[in-house]
N, C-alpha and C positions, 0 to 999 in steps of 0.2 A: 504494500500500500504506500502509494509515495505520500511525503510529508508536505503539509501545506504551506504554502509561502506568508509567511505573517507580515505584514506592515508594522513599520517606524513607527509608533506614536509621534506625532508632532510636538513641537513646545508649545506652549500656549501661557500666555500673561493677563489678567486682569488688568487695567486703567480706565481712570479717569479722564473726561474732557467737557468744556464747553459747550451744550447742547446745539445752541446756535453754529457755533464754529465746524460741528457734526455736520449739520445739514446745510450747511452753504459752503464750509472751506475744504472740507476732507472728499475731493472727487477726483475723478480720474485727469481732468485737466488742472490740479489746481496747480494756481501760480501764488499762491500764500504757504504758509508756514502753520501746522495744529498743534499743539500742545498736549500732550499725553502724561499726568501724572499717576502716580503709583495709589493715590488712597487720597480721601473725600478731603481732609484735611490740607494735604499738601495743595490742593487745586483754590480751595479756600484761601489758605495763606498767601499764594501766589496771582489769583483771579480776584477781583472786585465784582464782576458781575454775572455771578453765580446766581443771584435773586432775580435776578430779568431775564437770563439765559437757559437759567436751567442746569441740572449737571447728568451728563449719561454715562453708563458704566461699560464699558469695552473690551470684546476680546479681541486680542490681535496673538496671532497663530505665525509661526514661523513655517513659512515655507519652503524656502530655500537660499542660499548666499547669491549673489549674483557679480557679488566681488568679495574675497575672503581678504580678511584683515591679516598684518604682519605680526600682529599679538595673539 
């Protein structure tokens, strides 16, 4: 019986961001810059307009290097 081929699990991260900044900045043409913190807090501290904006919670999934680093 041959043995079945198993897949990688991918990485996967939790973050934080800008609700607004979600849905207008983070596209496939963007020419701005998103912001991605680690936890509710730090977006807080760093963001001012989290009460207008909103805050969503994110996964981003590694899928592959497309240029690997010297470290």
């Amino acid at each position: 019986m041959p043995l079945k081929k198993t897949k990688k699990k991918k990485q996967s991260k939790t973050g934080y961001m800008c609700g607004v900044s979600f849905q207008h900045d983070f596209c496939d043409d963007n020419a701005h810059h998103v912001e991605l913190y680690g936890s509710i807090s730090a977006l807080k501290h760093h963001k001012t307009c989290f009460k207008e904006c909103g805050i969503v919670k994110v996964t981003v999934t590694l899928e592959k290097y497309v240029l690997k680093g010297t470290i």
